[in-house]
DSSP file (Angstrom, degrees, kcal/mol; ACC not computed):
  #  RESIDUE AA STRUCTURE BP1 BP2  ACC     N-H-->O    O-->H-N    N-H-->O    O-->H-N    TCO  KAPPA ALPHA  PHI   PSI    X-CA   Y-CA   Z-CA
    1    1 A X              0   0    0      0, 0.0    79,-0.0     0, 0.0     0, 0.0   0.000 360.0 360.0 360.0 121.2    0.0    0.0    0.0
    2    2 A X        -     0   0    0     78,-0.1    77,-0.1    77,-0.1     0, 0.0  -0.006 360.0 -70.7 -63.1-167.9    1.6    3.5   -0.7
    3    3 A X        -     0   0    0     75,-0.6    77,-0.2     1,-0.1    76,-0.2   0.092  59.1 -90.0 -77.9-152.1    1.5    6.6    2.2
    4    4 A X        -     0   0    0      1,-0.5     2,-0.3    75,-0.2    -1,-0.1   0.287  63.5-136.7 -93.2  11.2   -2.0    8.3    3.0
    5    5 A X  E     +A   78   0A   0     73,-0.9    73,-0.9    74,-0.0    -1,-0.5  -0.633  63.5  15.7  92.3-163.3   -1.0   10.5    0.5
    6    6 A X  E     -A   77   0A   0     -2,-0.3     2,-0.5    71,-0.2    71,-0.2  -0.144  67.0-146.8 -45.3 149.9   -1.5   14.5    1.0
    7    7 A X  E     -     0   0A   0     69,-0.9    68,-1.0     2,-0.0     2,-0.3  -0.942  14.4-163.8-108.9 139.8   -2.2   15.5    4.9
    8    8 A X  E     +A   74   0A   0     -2,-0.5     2,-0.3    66,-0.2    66,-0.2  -0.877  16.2 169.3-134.5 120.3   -4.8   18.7    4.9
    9    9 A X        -     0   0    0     64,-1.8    64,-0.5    -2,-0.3    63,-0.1  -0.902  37.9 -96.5-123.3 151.1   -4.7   20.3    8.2
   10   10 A X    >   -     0   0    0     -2,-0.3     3,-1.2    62,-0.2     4,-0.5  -0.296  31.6-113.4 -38.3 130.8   -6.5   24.0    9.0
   11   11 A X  T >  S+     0   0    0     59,-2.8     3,-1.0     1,-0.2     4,-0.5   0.795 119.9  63.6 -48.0 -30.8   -4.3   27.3    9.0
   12   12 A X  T 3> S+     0   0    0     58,-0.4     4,-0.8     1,-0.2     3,-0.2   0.871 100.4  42.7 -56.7 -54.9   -5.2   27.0   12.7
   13   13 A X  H <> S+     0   0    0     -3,-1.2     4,-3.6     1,-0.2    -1,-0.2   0.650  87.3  98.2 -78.1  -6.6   -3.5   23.9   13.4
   14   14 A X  H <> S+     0   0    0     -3,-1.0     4,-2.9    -4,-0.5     5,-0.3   0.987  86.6  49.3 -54.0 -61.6   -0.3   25.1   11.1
   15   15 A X  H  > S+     0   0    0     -4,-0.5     4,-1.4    -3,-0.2    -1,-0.3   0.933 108.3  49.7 -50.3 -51.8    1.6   26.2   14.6
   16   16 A X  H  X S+     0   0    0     -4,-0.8     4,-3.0     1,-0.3     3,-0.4   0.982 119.7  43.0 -86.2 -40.9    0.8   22.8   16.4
   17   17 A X  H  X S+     0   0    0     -4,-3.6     4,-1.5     1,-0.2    -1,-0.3   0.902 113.8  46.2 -31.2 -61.5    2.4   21.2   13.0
   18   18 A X  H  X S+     0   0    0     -4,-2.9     4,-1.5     2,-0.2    -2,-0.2   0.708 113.8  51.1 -71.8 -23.0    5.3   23.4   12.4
   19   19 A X  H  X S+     0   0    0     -4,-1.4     4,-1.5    -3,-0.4    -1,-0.2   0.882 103.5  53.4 -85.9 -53.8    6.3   23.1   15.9
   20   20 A X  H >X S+     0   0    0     -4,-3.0     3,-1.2     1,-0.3     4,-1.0   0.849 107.8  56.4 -71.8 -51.3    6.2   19.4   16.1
   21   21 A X  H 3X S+     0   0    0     -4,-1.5     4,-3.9     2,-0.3    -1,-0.3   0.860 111.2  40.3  30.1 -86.2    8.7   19.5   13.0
   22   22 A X  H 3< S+     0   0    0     -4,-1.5     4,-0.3     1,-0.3    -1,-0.2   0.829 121.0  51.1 -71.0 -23.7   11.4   21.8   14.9
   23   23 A X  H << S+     0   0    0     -4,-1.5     3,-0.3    -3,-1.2    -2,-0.3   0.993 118.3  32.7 -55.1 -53.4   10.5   19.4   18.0
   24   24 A X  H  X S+     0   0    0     -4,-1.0     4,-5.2    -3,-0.2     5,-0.5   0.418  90.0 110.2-111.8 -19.0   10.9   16.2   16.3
   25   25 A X  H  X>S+     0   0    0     -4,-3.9     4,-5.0    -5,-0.2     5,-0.8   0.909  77.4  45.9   3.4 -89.4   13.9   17.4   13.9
   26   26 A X  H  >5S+     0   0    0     -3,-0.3     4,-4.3     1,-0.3     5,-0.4   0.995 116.5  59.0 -51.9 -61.4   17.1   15.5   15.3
   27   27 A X  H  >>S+     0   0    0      1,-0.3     4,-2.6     2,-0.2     5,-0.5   0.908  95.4  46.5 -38.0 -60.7   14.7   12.8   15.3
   28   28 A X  I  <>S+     0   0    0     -4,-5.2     6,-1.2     1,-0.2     5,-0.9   0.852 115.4  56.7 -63.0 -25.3   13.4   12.2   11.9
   29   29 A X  I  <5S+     0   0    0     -4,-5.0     4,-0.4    -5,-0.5    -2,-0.2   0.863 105.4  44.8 -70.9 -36.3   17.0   12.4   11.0
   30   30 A X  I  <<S+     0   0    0     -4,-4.3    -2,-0.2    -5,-0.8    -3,-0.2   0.984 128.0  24.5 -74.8 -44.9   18.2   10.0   13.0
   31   31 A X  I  <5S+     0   0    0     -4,-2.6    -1,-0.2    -5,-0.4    -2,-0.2   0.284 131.0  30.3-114.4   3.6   15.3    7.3   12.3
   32   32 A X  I   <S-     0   0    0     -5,-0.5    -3,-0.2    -4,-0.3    -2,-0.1   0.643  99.1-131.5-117.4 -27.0   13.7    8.0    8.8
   33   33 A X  S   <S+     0   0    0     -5,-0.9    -4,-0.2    -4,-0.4     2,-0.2   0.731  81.8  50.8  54.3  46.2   17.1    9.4    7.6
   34   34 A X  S    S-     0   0    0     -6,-1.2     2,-0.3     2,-0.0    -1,-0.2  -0.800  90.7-100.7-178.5 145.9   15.5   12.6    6.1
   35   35 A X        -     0   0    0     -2,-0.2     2,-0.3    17,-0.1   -10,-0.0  -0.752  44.4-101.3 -83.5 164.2   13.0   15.3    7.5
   36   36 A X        -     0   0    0     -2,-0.3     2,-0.5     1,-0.1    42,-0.1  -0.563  40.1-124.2 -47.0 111.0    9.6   15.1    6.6
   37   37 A X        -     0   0    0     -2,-0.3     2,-0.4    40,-0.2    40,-0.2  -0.499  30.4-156.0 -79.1 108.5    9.2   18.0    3.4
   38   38 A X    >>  -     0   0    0     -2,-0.5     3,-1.5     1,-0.1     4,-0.6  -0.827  14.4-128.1-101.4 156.5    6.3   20.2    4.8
   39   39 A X  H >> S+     0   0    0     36,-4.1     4,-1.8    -2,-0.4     3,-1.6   0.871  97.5  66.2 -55.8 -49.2    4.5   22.0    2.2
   40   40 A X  H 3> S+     0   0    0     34,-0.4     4,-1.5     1,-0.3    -1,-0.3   0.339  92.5  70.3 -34.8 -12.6    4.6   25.5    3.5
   41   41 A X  H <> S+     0   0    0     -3,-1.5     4,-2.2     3,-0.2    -1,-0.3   0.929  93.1  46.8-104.5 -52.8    8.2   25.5    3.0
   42   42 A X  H << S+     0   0    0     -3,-1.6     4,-0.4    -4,-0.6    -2,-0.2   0.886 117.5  46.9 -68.0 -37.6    8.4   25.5   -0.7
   43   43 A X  H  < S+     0   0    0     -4,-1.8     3,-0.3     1,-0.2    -1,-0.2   0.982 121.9  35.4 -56.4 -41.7    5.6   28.6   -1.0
   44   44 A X  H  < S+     0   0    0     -4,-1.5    -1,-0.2     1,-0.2    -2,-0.2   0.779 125.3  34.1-111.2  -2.8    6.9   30.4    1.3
   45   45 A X    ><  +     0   0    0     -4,-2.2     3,-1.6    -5,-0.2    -1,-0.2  -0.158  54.7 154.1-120.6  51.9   10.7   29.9    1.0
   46   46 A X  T 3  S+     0   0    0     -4,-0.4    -1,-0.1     1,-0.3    -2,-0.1   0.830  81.3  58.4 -57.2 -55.2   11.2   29.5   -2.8
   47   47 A X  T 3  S+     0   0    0     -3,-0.2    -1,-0.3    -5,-0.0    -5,-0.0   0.373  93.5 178.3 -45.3   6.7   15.0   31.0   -2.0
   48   48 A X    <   -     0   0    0     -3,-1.6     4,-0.1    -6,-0.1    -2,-0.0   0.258  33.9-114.0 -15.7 148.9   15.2   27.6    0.5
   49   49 A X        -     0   0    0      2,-0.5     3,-0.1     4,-0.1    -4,-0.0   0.318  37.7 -99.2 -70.5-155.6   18.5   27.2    2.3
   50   50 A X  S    S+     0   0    0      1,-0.4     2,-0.4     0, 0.0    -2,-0.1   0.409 113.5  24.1-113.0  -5.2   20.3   23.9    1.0
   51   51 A X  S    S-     0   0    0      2,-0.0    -2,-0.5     0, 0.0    -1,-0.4  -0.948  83.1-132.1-168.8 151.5   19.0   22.0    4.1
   52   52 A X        +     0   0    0     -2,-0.4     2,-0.2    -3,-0.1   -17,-0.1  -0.918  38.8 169.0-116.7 128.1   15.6   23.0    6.4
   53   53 A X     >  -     0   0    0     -2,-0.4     4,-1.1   -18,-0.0   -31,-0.1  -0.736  45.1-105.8-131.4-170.7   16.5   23.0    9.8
   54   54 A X  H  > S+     0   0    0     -2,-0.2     4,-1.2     2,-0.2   -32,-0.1   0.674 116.6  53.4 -64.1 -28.5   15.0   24.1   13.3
   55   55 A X  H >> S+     0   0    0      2,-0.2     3,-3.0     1,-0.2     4,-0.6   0.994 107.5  51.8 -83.3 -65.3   17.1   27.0   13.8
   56   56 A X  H >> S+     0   0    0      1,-0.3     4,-0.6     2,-0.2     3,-0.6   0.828 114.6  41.9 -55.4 -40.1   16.1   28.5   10.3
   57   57 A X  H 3< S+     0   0    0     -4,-1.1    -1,-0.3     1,-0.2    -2,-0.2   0.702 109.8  59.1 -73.4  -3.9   12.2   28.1   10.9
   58   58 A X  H << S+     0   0    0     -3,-3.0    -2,-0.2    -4,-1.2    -1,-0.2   0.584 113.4  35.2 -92.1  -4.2   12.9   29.4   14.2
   59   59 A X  H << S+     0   0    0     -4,-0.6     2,-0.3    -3,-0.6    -2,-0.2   0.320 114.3  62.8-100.0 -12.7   14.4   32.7   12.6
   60   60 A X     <  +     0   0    0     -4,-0.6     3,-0.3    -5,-0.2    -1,-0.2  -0.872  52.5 152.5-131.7  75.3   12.0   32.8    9.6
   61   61 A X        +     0   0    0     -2,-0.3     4,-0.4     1,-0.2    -4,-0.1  -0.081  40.4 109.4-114.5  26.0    8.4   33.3   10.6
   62   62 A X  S >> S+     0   0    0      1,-0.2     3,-4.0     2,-0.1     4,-0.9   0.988  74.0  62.8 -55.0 -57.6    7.1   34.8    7.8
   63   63 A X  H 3> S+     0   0    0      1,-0.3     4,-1.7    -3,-0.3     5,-0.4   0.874  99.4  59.1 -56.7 -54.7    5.0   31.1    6.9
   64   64 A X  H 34 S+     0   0    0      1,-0.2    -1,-0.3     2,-0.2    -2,-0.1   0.530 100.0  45.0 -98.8  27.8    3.2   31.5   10.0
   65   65 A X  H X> S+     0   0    0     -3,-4.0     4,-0.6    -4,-0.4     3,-0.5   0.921 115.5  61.4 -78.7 -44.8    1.3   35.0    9.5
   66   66 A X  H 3< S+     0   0    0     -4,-0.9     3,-0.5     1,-0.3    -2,-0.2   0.861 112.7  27.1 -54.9 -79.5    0.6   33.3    5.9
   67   67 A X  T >< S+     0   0    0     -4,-1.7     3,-1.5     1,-0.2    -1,-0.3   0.670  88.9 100.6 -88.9   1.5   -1.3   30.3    6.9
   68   68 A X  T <4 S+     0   0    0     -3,-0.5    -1,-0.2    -5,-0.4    -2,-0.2   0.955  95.2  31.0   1.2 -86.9   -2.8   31.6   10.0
   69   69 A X  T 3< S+     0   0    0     -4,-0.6     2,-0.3    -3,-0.5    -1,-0.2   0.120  88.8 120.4 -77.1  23.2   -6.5   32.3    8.0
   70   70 A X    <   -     0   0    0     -3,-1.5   -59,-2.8     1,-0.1   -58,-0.4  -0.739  56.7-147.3-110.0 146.2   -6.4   29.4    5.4
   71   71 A X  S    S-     0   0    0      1,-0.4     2,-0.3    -2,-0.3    -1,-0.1   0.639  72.2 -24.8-100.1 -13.9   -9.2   27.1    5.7
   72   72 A X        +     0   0    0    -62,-0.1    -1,-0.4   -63,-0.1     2,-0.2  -0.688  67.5 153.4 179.1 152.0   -7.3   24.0    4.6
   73   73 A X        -     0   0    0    -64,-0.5   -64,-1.8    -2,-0.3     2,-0.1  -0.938  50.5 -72.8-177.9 153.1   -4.2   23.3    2.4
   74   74 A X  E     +A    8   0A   0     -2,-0.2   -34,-0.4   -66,-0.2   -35,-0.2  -0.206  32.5 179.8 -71.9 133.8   -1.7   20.5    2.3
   75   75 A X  E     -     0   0A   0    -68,-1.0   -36,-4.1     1,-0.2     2,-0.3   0.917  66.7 -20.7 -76.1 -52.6    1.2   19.8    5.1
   76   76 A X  E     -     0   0A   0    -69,-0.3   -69,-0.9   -38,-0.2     2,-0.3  -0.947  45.2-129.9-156.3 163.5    2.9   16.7    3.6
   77   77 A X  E     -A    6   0A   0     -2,-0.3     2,-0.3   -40,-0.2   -40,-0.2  -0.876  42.7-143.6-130.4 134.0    2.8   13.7    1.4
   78   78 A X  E     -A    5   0A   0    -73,-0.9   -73,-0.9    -2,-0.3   -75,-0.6  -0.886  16.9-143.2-115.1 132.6    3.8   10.5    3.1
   79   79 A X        -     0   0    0     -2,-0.3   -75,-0.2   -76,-0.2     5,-0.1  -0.172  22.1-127.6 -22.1 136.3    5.3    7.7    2.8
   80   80 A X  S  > S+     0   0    0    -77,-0.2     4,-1.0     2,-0.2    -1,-0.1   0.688 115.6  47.1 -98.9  -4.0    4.3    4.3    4.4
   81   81 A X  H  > S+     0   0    0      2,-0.1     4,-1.8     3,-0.1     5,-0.2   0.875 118.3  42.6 -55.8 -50.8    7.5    3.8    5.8
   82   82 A X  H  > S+     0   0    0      1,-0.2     4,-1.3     2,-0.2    -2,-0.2   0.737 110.8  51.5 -92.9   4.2    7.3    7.2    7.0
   83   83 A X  H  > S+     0   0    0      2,-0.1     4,-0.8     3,-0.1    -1,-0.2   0.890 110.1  56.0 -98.7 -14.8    3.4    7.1    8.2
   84   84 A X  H  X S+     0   0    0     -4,-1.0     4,-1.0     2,-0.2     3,-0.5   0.984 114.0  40.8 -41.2 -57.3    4.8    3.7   10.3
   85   85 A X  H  < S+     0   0    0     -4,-1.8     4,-0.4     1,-0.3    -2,-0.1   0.801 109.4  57.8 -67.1 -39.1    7.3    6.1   11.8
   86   86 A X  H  X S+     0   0    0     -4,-1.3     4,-1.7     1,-0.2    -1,-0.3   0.625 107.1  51.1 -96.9 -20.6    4.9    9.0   12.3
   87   87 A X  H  < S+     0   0    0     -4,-0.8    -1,-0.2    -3,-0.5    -2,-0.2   0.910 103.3  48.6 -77.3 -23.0    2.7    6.9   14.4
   88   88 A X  T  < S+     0   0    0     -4,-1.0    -2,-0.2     1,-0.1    -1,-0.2   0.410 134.1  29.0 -78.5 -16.6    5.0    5.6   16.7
   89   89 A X  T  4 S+     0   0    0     -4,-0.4     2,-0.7    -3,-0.2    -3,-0.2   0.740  95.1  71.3-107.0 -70.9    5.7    9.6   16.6
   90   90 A X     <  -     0   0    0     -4,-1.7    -1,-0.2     1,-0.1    -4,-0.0  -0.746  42.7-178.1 -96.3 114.3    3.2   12.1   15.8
   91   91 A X        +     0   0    0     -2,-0.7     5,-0.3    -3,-0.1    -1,-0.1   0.689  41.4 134.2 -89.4 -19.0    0.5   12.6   18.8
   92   92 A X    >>  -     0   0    0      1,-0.2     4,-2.4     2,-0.1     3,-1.2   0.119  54.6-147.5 -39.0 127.7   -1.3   15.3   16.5
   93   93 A X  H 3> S+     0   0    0      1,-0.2     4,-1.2     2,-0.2    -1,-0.2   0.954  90.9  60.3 -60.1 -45.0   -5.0   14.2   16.9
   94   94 A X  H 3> S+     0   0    0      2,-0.2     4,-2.5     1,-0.2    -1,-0.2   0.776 106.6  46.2 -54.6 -25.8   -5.8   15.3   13.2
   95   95 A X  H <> S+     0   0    0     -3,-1.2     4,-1.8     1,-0.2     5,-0.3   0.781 109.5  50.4 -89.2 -19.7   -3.4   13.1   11.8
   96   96 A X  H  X S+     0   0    0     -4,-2.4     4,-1.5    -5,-0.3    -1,-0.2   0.807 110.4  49.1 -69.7  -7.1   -4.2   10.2   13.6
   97   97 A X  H  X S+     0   0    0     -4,-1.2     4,-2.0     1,-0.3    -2,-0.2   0.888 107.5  57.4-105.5 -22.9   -7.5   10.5   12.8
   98   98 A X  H  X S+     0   0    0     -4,-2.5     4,-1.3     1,-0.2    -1,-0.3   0.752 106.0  48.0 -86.8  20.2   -6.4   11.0    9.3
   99   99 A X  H  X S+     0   0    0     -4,-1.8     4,-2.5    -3,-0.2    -2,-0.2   0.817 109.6  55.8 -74.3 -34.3   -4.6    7.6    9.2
  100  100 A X  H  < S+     0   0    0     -4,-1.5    -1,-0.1    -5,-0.3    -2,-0.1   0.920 100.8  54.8 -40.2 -51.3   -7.7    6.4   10.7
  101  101 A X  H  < S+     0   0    0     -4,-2.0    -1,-0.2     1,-0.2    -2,-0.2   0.925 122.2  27.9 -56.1 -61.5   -9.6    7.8    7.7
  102  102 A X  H  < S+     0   0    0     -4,-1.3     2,-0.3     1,-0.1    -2,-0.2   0.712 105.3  68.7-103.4   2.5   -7.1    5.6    5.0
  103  103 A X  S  < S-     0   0    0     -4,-2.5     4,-0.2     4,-0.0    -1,-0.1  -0.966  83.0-120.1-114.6 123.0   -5.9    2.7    6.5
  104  104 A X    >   -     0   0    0     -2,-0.3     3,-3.7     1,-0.2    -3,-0.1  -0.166  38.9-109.1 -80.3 149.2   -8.1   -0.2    7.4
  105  105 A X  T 3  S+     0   0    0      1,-0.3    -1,-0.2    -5,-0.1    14,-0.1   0.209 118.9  54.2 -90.3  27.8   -7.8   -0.6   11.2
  106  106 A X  T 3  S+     0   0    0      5,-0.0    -1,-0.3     3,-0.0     4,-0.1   0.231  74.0 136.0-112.2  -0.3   -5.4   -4.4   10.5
  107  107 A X    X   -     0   0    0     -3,-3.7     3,-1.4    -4,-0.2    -4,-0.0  -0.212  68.6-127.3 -51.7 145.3   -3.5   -2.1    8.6
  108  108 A X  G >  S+     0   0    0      1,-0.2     3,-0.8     2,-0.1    -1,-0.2   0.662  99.9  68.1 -66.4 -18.9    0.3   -3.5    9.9
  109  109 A X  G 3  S+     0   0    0      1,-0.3    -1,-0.2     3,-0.0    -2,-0.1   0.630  97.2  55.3 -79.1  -8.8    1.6    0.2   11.0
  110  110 A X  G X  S+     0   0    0     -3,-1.4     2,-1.9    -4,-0.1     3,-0.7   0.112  76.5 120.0-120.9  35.0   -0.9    0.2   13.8
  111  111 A X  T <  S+     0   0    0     -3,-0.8     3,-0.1     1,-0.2    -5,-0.0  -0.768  84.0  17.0 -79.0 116.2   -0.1   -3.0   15.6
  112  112 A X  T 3  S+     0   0    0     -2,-1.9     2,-0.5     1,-0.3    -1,-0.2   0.355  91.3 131.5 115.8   6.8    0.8   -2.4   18.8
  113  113 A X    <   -     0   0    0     -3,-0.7    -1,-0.3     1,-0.1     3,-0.3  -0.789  39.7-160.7 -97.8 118.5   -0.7    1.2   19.1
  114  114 A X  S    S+     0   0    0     -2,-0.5    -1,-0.1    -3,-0.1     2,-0.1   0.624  79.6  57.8   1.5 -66.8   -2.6    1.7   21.9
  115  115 A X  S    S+     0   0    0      2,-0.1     2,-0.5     0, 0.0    -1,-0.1  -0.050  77.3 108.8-111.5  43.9   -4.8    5.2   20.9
  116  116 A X  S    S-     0   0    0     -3,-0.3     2,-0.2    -2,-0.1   -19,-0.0  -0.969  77.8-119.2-111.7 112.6   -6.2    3.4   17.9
  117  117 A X        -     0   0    0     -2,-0.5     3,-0.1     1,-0.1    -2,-0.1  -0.569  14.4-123.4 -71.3 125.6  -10.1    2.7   18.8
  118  118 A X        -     0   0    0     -2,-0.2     2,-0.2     1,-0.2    -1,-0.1  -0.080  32.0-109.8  -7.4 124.5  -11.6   -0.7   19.0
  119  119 A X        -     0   0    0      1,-0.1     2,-0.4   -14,-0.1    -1,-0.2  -0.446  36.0-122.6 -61.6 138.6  -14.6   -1.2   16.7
  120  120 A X        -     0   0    0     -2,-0.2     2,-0.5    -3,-0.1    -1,-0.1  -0.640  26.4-165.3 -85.1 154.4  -17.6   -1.4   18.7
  121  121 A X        -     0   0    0     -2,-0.4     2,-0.7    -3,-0.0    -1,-0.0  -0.978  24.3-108.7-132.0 130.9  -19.5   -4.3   18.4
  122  122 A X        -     0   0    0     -2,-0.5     2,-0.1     1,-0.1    -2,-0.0  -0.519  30.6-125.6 -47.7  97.1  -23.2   -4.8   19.6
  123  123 A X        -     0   0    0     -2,-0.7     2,-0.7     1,-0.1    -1,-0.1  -0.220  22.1-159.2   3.4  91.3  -23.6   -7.0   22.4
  124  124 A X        -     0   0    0     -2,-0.1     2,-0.5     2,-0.0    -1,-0.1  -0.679  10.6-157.0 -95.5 146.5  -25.9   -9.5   21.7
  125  125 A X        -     0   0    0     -2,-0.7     2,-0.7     2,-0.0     0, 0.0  -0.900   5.2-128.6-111.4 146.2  -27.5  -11.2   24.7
  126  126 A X        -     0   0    0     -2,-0.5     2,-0.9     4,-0.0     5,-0.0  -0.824   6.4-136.1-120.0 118.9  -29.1  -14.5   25.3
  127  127 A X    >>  -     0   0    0     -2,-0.7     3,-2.4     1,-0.1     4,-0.8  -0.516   7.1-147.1 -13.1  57.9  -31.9  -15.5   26.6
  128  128 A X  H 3> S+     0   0    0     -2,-0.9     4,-2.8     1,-0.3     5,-0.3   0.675 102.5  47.4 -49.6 -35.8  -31.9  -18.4   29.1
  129  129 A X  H 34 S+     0   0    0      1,-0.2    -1,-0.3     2,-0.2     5,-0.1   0.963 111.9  49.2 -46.4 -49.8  -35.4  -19.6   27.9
  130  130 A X  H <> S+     0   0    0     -3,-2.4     4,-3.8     1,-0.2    -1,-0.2   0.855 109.0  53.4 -53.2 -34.0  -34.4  -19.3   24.4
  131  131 A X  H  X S+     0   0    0     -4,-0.8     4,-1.1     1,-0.4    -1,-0.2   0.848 108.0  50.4 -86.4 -51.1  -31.3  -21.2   25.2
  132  132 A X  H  X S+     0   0    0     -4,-2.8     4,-0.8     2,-0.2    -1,-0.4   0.507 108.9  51.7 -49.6 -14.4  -33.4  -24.0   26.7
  133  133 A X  H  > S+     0   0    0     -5,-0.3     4,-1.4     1,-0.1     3,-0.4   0.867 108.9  52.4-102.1 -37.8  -35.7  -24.2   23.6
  134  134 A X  H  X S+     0   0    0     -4,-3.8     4,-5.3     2,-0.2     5,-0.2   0.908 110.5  43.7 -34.8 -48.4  -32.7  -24.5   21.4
  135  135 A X  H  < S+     0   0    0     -4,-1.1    -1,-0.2     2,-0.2    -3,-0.1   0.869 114.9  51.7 -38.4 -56.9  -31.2  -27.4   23.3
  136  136 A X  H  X S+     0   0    0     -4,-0.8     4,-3.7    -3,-0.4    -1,-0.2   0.720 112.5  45.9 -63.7 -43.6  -34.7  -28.9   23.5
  137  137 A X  H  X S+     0   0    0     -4,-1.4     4,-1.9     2,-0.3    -2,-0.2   0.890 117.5  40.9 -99.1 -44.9  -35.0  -28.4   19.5
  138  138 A X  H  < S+     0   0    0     -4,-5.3    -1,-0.2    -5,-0.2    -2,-0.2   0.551 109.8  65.0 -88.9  19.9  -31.5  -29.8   18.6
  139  139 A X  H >4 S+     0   0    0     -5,-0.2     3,-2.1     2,-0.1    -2,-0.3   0.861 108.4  36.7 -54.1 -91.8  -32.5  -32.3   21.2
  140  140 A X  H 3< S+     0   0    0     -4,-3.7    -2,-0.2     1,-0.2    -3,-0.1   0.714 108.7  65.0 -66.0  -7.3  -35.3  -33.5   19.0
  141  141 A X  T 3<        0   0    0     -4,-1.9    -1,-0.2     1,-0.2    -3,-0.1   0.535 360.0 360.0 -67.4 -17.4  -33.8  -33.3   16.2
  142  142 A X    <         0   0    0     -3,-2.1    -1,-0.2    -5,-0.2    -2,-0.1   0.468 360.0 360.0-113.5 360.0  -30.9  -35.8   16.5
């Protein structure tokens, strides 16, 4: 199966994104062995440094007057190596919920995950009467 595709998160949610990015840096380098390309980066820094680090979005904040007011627009295109990685990873609630959204819930990236919800299933309950007239009926039947 390829990633989930595009991510599309609210200008609103842009901060909790870019943040987790300059958190999670050192990281993604060390275990995916690349950051994660967010979109915002090519729009708004067409002059790009040779390399996106923390320190340079943390000096450069132009990107987040920009998507502030935008009612949806892409963060990132994924991987499914890197949306394995980004679960074990990423607590934003909007992206789990969109992995939720594209991956069927045996998908193999969510084994062992914890804050992936259990389908409900309806309860059925039985009847002891009934249960005795069954008995009774493959009773006379054999």
């Amino acid at each position: 199966m390829a990633g989930i595709d595009k991510t599309f998160i609210d200008g609103r949610e842009y901060t909790i994104y870019r943040q987790w990015w300059i958190d999670n840096y050192d990281k993604m380098i060390k275990e995916i062995g690349n950051y994660i390309w967010l979109y915002p980066f090519s729009t708004f820094y067409p002059n790009e440094p040779e390399e996106f680090t923390p320190e340079f979005l943390i000096s450069n904040t132009q990107d987040l007057k920009k998507y502030k007011n935008v009612n949806e627009f892409p963060i990132w295109n994924t991987s499914e190596k890197v949306d394995k990685w980004l679960i074990k990873n990423c607590e934003i609630e909007s992206y789990r919920n969109r992995l939720l959204e594209v991956y069927s819930r045996k998908w193999i990236g969510f084994k062992g995950h914890r804050w992936i919800p259990k389908p409900k299933f309806k309860q059925k309950y039985f009847n002891s009467r009934n249960l005795n007239k069954n008995k009774l009926l493959i009773k006379n039947i054999i």
